[in-house]
N, C-alpha and C positions, 0 to 999 in steps of 0.2 A: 265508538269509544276505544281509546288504546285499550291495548292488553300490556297488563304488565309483562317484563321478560321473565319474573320470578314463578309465572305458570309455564313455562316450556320446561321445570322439574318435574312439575305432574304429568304433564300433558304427553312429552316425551321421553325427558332420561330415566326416570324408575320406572314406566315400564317394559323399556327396550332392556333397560337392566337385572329384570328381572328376568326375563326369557334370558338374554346369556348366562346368569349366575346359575338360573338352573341347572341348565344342561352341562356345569362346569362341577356343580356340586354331585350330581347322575355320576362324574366320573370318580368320584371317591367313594362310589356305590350305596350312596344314599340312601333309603326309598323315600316314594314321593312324599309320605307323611311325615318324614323328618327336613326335606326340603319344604315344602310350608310351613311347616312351621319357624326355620330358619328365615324366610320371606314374609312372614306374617301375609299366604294368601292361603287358598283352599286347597285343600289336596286335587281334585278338581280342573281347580287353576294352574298347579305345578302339569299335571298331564298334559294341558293343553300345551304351555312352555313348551313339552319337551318334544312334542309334532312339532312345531314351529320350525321353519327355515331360518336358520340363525340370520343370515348374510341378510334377510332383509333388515335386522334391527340393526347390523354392523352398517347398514348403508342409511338406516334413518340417525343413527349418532355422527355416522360422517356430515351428514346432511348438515346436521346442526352446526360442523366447525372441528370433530376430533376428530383427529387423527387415528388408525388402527393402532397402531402404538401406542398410542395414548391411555386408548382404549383398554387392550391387552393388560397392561401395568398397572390401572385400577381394578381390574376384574380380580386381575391375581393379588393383590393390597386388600380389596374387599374376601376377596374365598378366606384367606385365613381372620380375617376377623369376625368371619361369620362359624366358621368351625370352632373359632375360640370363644362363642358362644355370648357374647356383649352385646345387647342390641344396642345400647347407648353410645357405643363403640362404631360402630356400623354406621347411625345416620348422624354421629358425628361427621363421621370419613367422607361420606356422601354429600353432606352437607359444605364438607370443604374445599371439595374437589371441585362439584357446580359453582360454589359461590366465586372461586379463586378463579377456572377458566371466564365467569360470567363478566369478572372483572376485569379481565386481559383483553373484554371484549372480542371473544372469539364465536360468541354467538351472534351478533351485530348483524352480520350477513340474513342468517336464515331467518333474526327476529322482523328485519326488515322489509324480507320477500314475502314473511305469513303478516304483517299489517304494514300497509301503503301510509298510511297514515303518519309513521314516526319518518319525522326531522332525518336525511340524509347527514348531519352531522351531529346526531343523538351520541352522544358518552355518556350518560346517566351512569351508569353499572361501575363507572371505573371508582367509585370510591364505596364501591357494597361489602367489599372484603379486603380485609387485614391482615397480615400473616401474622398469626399465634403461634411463637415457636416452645411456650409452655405446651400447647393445647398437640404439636406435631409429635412432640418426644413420646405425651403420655400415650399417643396412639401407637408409636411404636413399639411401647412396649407392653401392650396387649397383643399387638401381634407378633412378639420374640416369646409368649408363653405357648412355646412348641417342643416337644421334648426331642425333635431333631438337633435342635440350636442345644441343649443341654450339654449334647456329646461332645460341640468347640470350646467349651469352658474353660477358659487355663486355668492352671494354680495359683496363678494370681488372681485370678477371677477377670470378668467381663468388666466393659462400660460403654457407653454409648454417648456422643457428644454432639449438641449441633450450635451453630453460633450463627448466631444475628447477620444482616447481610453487610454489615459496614466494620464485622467486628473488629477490635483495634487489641483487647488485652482479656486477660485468662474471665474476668466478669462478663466478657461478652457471651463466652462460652455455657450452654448448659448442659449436664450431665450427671449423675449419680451418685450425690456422696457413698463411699460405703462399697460402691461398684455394683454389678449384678452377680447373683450365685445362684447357684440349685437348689431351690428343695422336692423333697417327693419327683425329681425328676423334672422340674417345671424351670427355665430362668425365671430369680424372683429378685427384682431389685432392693437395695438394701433400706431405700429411704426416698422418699419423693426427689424429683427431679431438681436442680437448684442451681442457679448461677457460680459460675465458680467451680464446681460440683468435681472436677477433675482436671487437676493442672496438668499432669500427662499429656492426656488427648487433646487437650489446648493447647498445647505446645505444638503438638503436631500438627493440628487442623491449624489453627495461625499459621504454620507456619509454610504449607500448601496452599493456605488461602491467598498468601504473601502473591503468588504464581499465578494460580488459578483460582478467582475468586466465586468460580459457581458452585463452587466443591465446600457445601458447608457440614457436611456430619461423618463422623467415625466414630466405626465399632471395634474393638481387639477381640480378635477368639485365638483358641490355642494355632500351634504351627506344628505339624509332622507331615511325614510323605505323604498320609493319606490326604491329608487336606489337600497341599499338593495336588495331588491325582482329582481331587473332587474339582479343584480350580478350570484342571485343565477338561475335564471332561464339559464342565459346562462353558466351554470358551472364554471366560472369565481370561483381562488381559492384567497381568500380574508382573512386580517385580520383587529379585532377593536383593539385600541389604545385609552387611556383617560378616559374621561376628566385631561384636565393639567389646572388649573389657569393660565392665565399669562405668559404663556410659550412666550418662547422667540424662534429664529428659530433652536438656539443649542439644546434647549431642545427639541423641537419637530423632530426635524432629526435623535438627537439620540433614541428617542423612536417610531419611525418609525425605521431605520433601526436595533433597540435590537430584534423587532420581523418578519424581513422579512428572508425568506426562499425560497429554491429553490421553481421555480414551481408559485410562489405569480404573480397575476398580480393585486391585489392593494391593499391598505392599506385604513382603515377608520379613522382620526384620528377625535373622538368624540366630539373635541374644548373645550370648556371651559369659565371661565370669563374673557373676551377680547378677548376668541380664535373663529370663527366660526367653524363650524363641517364641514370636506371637506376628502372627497377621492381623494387618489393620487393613478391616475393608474401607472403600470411602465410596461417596454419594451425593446428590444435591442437599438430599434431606433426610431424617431417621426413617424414614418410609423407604426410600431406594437402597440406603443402608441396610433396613432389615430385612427386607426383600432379597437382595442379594444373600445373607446370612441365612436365611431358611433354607434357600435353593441347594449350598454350601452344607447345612447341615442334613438336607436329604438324600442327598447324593452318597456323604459322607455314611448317613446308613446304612442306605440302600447297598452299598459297594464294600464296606469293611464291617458290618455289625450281624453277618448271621450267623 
């Protein structure tokens, strides 16, 4: 009888995943009873994880079809959502992650070698997942409640935007009425996520998209030298823009997007009079977005806050 491909979740990714998340969470000095319990396994079970040679389960996920990169970039997308403490958050993520590569049919390969049985020209999977770009935003902003990210906040506050993959006009775009601020030290968005939600960052992202259409989401956090120095220290490939007087949001999107290029993950635009100075990271999606912003706001601790 076939096996469906929706058991090479159980069978393989969660638990190759959970041997790496371990041993990634051990580095924030965990102990084991607060790693299973993060994992919903046994303490027990978190010890065995952490004997474990990683490289075999990096080599049973390759197996399946990802990439180490791949790889790497979910591990570090899931650690902060599990420090941020969401379980619903967590196999959400998980759940989107398998379902979306499942659908690119990037498992195909190894489903095919573990049963003889399925059709050499089986696509079943390519229509198992949808991209929800409500369901991506609210994940990313469970994982921007980090109180490293607190410290880029401009005065004009934060937002986060991502837009559709065809998008044409400022509705395509969704993003934060209200913006994001602080409280207790936490980024706390001002109001559910919404279409429309930011004509700003729409202006911008359209207007990069215009270019480079893989490039669907941007964040603003504040701009000084330190951030600066946080960019450069994490290789991060960066460009300045400005000072504009007075710019308005068309002037500003278009000179942001006159100088973005492959490979940029953010832009500095200098501000001006009436403008504040603000970096916009940019990304495929609010995941690689905030991803990048965390890194930005750890560094930025790490290096100017003792």
């Amino acid at each position: 009888m076939l096996k469906s491909p929706l058991s090479l979740i159980d069978d393989i990714f969660i638990p190759s995943i959970r041997v790496l998340e371990a041993k990634r969470l051990r580095e924030f000095h965990m102990s084991q009873t607060k790693i299973a319990s993060l994992l919903g396994v046994s303490q027990p079970a978190v010890k065995q994880y952490l004997d474990e040679d990683e490289n075999i389960y990096y080599r049973r996920l390759q197996n399946l079809g990802l990439t180490k990169e791949e790889l790497d970039d979910f591990l570090e997308k899931l650690t902060q959502l599990l420090i941020n403490g969401e379980p619903k958050q967590v196999m959400q993520y998980i759940s989107v992650f398998f379902l979306s590569n499942l659908s690119r049919l990037k498992f195909c390969k190894f489903h095919k070698m573990m049963d003889t049985e399925i059709p050499t020209d089986c696509d079943i999977c390519k229509g198992l997942y949808k991209e929800n770009e409500e369901e991506m935003i609210e994940l990313a902003l469970y994982m921007l409640q980090n109180e490293s990210v607190a410290l880029l906040i401009p005065e004009v506050l934060s937002n986060i935007a991502f837009a559709k993959s065809n998008a044409k006009s400022i509705e395509d775009v969704i993003a934060i009425p209200g913006r994001i601020t602080k409280i207790r030290g936490i980024p706390t968005p001002a109001s559910k996520p919404m279409w429309g939600g930011s004509r700003h960052l729409a202006k911008v992202l359209l207007a990069v998209m215009a270019k480079y259409p893989s490039i669907r989401s941007v964040m603003n956090i504040k701009f000084d030298s330190n951030v600066e120095v946080s960019l450069k220290l994490l290789n991060y490939k960066y460009k300045k823009v400005g000072p504009q007087d007075n710019a308005d949001d068309d002037k500003i999107s278009q000179l942001i997007s006159s100088v973005f290029e492959e490979g940029i993950d953010a832009i500095i635009h200098l501000g001006g009079n009436g403008v504040e100075p603000n970096t916009y990271v940019f990304g495929r999606d609010p995941l690689d977005v905030v991803k990048k912003i965390i890194n930005i706001g750890v560094k930025y601790k790490e290096t100017f806050s003792r």
